[in-house]
C-alpha atoms as a printed R data frame, in Angstrom:
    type eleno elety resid chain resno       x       y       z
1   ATOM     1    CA   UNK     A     1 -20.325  -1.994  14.606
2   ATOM     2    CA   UNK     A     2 -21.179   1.592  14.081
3   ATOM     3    CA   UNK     A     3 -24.611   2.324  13.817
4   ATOM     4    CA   UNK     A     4 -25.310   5.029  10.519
5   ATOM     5    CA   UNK     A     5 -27.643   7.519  11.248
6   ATOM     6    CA   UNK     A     6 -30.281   7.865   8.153
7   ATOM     7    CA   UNK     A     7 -31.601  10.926   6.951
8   ATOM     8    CA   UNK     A     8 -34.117  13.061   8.711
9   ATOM     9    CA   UNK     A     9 -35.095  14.683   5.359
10  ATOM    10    CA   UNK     A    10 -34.642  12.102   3.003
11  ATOM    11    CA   UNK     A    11 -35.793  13.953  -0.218
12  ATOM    12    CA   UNK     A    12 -34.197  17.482   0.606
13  ATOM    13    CA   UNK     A    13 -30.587  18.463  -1.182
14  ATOM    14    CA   UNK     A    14 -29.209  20.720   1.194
15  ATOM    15    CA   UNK     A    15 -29.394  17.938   3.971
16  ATOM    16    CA   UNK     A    16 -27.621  15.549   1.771
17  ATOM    17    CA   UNK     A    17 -25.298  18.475   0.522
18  ATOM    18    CA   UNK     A    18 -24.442  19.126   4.458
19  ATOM    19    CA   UNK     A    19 -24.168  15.195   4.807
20  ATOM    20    CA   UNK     A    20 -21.907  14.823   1.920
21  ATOM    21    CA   UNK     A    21 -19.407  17.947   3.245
22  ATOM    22    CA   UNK     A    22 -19.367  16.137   6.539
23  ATOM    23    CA   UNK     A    23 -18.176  13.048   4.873
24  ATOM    24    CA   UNK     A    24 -15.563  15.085   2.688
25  ATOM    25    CA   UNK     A    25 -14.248  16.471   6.204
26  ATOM    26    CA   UNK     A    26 -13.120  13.130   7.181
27  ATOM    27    CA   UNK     A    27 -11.068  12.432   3.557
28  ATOM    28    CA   UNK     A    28 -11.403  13.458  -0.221
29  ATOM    29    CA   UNK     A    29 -14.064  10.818  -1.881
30  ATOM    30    CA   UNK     A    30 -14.963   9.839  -5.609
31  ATOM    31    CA   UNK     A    31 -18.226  11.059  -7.106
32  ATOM    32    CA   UNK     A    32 -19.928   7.288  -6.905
33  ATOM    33    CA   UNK     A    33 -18.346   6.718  -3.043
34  ATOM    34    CA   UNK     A    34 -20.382   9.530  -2.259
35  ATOM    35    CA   UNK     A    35 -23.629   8.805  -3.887
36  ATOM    36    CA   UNK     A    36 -23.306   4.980  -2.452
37  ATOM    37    CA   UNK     A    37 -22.583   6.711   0.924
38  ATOM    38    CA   UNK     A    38 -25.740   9.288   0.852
39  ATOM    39    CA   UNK     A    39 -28.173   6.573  -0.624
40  ATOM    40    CA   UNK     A    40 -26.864   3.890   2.459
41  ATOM    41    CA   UNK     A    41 -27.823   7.069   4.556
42  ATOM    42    CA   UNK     A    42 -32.026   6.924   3.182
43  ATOM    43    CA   UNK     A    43 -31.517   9.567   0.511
44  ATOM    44    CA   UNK     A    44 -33.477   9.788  -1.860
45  ATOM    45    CA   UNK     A    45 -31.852   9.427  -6.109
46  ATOM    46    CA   UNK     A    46 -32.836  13.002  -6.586
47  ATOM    47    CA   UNK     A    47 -31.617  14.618  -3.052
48  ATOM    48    CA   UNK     A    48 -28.050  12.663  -4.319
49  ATOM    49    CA   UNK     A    49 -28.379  14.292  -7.557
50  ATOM    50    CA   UNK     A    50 -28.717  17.586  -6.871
51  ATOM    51    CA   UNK     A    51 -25.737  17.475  -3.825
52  ATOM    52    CA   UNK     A    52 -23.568  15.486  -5.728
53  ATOM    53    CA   UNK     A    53 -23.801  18.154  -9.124
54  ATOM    54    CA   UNK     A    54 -23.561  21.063  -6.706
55  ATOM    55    CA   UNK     A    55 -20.263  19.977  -4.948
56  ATOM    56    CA   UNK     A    56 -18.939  18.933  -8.021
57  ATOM    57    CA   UNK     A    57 -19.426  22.419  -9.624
58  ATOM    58    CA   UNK     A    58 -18.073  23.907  -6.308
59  ATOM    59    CA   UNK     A    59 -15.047  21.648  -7.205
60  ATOM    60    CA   UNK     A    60 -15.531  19.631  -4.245
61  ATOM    61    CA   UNK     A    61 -15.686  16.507  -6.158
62  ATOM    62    CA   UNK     A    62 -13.723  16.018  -8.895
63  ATOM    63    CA   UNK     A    63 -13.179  12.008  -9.537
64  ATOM    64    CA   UNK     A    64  -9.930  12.892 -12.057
65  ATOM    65    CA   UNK     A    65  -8.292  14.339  -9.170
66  ATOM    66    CA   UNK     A    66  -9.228  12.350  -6.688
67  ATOM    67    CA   UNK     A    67  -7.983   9.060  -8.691
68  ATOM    68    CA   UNK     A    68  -4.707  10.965  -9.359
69  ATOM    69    CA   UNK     A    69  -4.462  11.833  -5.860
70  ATOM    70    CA   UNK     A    70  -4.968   8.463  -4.729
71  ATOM    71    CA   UNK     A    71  -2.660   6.748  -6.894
72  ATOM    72    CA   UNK     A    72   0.185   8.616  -6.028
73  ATOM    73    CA   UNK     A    73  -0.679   8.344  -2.866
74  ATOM    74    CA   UNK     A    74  -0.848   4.395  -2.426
75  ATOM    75    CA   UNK     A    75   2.007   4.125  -4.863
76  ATOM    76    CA   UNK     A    76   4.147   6.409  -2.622
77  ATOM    77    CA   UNK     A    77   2.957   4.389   0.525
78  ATOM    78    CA   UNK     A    78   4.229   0.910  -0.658
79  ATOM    79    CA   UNK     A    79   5.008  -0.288  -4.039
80  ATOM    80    CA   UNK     A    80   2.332  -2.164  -5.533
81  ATOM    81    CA   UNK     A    81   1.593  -2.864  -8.985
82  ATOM    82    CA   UNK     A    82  -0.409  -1.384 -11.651
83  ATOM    83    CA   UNK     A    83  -3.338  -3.894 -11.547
84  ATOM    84    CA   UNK     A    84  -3.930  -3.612  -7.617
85  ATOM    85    CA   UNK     A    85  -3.700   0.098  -8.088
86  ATOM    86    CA   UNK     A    86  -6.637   0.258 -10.594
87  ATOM    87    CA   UNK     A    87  -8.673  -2.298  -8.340
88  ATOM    88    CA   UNK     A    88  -8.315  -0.239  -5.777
89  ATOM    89    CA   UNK     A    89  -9.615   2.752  -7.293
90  ATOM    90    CA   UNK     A    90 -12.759   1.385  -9.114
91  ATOM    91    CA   UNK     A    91 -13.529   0.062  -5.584
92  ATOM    92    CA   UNK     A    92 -13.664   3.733  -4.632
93  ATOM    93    CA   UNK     A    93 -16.160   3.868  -7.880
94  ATOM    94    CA   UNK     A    94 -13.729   5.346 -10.153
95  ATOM    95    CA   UNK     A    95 -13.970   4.511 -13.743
96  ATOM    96    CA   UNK     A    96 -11.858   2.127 -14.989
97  ATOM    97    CA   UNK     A    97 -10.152   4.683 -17.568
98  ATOM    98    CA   UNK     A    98  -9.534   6.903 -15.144
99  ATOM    99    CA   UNK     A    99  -8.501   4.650 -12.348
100 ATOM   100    CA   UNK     A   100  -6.142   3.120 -15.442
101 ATOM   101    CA   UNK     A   101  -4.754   6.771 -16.174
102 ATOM   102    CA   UNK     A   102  -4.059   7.606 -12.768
103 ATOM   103    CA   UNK     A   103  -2.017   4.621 -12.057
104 ATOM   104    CA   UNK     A   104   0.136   4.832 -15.104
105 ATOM   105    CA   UNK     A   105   0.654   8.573 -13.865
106 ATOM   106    CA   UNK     A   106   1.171   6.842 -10.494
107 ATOM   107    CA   UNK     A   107   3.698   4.554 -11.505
108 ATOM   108    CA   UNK     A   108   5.445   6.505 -14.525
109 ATOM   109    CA   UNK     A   109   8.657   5.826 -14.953
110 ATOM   110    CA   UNK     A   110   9.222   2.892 -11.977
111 ATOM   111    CA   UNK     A   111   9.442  -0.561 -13.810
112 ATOM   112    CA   UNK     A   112   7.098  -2.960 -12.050
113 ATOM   113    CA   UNK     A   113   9.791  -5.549 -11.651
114 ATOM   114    CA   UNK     A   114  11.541  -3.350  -9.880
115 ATOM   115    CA   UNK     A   115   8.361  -2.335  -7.757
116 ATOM   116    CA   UNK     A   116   7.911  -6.314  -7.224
117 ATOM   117    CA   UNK     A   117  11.307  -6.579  -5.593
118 ATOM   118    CA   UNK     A   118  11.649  -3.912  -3.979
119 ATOM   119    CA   UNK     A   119   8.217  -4.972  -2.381
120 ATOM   120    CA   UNK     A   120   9.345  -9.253  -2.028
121 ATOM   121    CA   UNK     A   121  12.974  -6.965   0.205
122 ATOM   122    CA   UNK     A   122  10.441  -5.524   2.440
123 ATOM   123    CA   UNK     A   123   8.040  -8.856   3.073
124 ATOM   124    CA   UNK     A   124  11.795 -10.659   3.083
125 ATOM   125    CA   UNK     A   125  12.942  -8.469   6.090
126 ATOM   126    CA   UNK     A   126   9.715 -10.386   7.812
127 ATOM   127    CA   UNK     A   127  12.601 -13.711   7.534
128 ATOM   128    CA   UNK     A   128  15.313 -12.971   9.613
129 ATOM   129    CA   UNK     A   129  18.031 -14.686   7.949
130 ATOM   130    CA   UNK     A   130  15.816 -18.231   7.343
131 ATOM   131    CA   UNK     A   131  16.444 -19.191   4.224
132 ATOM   132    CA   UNK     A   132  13.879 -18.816   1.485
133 ATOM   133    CA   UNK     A   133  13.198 -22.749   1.031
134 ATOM   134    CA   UNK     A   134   9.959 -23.435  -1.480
135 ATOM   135    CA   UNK     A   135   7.225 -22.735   1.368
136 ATOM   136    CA   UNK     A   136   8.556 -19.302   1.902
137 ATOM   137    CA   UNK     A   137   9.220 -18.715  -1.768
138 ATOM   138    CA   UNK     A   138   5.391 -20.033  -2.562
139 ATOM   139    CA   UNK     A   139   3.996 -17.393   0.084
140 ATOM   140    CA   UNK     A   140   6.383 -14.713  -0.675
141 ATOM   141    CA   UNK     A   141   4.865 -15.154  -4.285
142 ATOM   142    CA   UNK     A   142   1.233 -14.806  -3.381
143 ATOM   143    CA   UNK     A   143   1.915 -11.833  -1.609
144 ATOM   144    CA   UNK     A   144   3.507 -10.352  -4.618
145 ATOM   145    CA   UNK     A   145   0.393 -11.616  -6.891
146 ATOM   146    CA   UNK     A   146  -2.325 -10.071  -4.259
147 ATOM   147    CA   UNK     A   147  -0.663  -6.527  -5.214
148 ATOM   148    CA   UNK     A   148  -0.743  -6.438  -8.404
149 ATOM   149    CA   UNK     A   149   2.052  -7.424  -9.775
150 ATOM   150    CA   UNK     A   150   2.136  -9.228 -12.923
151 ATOM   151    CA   UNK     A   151   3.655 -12.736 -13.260
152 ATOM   152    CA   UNK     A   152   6.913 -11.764 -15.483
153 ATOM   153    CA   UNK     A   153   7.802  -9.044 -12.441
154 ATOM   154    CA   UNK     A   154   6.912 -11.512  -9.906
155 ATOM   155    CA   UNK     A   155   9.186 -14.512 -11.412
156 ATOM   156    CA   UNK     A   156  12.060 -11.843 -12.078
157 ATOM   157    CA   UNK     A   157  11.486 -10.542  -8.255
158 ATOM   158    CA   UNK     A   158  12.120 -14.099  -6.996
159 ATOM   159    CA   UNK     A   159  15.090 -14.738  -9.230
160 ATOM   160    CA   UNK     A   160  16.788 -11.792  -8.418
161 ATOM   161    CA   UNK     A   161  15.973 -12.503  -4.240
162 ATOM   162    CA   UNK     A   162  17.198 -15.936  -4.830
163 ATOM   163    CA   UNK     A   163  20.124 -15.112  -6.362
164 ATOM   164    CA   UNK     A   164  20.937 -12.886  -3.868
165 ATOM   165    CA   UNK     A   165  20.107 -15.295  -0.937
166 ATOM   166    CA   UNK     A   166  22.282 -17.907  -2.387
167 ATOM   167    CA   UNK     A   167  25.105 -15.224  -2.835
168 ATOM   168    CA   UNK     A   168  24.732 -14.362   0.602
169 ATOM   169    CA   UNK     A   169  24.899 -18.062   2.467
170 ATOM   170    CA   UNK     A   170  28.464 -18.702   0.993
């Protein structure tokens, strides 16, 4: 485990300022991952304050932009559903409206049944022509549940790879 190194200057704005740019080198952040990230670092509220305001009128931190960034992002990356999407984000300490916003921006116009099976074709690759007996179908379904995806997309997912597995073995 990597040890953090804590602030020098605990109380002073410009160290957490030049803290906080360090961490925005490494990827974009939300406004509350980087006053979690300068507080775990021995800053003090005020010090986190005064960087955080400053970069965000610099336009260094803007959470809107960083949520839709993220969510199209993630939802170009592999197709997940709306729910996991918005979990994700408020993890990153986006707002829930927001983080709700940017995934339906995320995912406009892709039907999340179709994002469900397109996601159960990839995990079925995994198979390798077994068949997709109850076992499979029961873990195949988690999978699908653990990203998001709602139960009615999930159930039509498995129909429609069922259907097409039983087409295929005749």
């Amino acid at each position: 485990m990597r040890r953090m190194a804590l602030a020098r200057r605990p109380d002073d704005p410009d160290s957490a300022r030049i803290r906080a740019l360090k961490l925005l080198e490494r990827r974009p952040q939300s406004i509350g991952e980087m006053r979690r990230k300068l507080k775990e670092r021995g800053f003090t509220v005020a010090a986190v304050h005064e960087a955080v305001e400053r970069l965000k009128q610099a336009g260094l931190l803007d959470d809107e932009r960083f949520a839709r960034d993220f969510a199209s992002m993630r939802a170009a990356m592999k197709p997940q559903g709306r729910r996991a999407l918005v979990m994700k984000l408020m993890a990153h300490g986006v707002a829930r409206e927001l983080a709700a916003a940017a995934a339906e921006e995320a995912l406009a116009g892709r039907d999340e049944a179709e994002l469900a099976e397109e996601a159960a074709r990839k995990w079925a690759k995994r198979l390798r022509g077994r068949e997709l007996d109850d076992r499979v179908r029961k873990r195949l379904e988690g999978h699908l549940l653990r990203r998001g995806f709602g139960w009615n997309s999930v159930s039509k997912a498995l129909r429609k790879l069922g259907a097409e597995d039983v087409e295929g073995n005749d």
